[in-house]
N, C-alpha and C positions, 0 to 999 in steps of 0.2 A: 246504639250503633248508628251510624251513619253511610255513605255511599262511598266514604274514601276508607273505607274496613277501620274507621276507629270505633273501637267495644270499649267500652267504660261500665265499671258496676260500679252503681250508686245504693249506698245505705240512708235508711232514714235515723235519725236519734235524737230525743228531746226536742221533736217538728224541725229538726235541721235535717240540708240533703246533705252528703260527705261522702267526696270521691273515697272508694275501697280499694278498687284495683280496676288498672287497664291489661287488658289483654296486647300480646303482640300482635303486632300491623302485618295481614297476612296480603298480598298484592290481588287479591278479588275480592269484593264486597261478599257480607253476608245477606243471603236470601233468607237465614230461618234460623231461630235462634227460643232454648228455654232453659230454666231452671230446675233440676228436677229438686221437688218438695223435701224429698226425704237425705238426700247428699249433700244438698247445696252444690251440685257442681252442674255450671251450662255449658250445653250444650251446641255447637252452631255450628249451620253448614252454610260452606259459601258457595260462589255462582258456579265454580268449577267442578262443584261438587264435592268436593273436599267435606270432612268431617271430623270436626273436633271438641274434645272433652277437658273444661278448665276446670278445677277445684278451685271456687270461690274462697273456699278459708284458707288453702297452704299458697295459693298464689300463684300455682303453675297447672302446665298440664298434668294430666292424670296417669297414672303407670296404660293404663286401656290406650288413649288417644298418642303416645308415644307409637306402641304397638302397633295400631291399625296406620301410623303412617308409612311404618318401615313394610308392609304387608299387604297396600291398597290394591284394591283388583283392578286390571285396566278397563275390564269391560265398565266398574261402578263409576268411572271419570270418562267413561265414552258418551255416557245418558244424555241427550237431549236436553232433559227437563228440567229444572232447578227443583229442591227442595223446597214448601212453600210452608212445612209448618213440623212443630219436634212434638213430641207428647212421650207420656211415661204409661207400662206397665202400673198401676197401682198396685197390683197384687205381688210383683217381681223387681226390684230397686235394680236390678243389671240390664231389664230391657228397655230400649227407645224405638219409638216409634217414628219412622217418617214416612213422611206425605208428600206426595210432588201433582 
C-alpha cells in the first residue's frame, strides 16, 4: 500500500514477485491492513475509519464487507483514532481484531 490508497497483492512463484490483484482506490489512505492465514482474504482499515474485507482469490470484496458498508455505525467513523494494527482470532476464522 502506499499514501495515495493504492493496495497491490503480490505473489511470489518460481523466486519471481507477480502482480495478483489491486484493490479499488478508496479516497483515504490505509492505516492498517493484514492477511488473515486461514481465508486468505485482507483485511484493511483506512484513516476514516472505514473497514474493509477483500478476498484475495475471487478478486472482490467479501459478502461480510459489502454488508458492514451498507450498516456502518456513525459513532465507529466519529473515532479520533486510526486503526494502527488488524490480527485474527486463531481459534475463530470470523473474528478480527483491531487495535488503535
Amino acid at each position: 500500500a502506499d499514501p495515495c490508497s493504492n493496495i497491490v497483492v503480490w505473489v511470489r512463484k518460481n523466486e519471481k514477485w507477480n502482480s495478483h490483484c489491486k484493490l479499488p482506490k478508496y479516497q483515504y489512505p490505509p492505516t492498517a491492513m493484514a492477511i488473515h492465514p486461514n481465508t486468505a482474504c485482507l483485511v484493511v482499515a483506512y484513516s476514516d475509519n472505514s473497514i474493509v474485507e477483500y478476498d484475495i482469490k475471487k478478486r472482490a470484496f467479501s459478502t461480510f464487507s459489502r454488508r458492514l458498508q451498507k450498516f456502518f455505525f456513525t459513532q465507529w467513523k466519529l473515532r479520533t483514532y486510526p486503526f494502527r494494527n488488524i490480527t485474527f482470532d486463531p481459534r475463530v476464522d470470523n473474528i478480527v481484531i483491531l487495535h488503535d
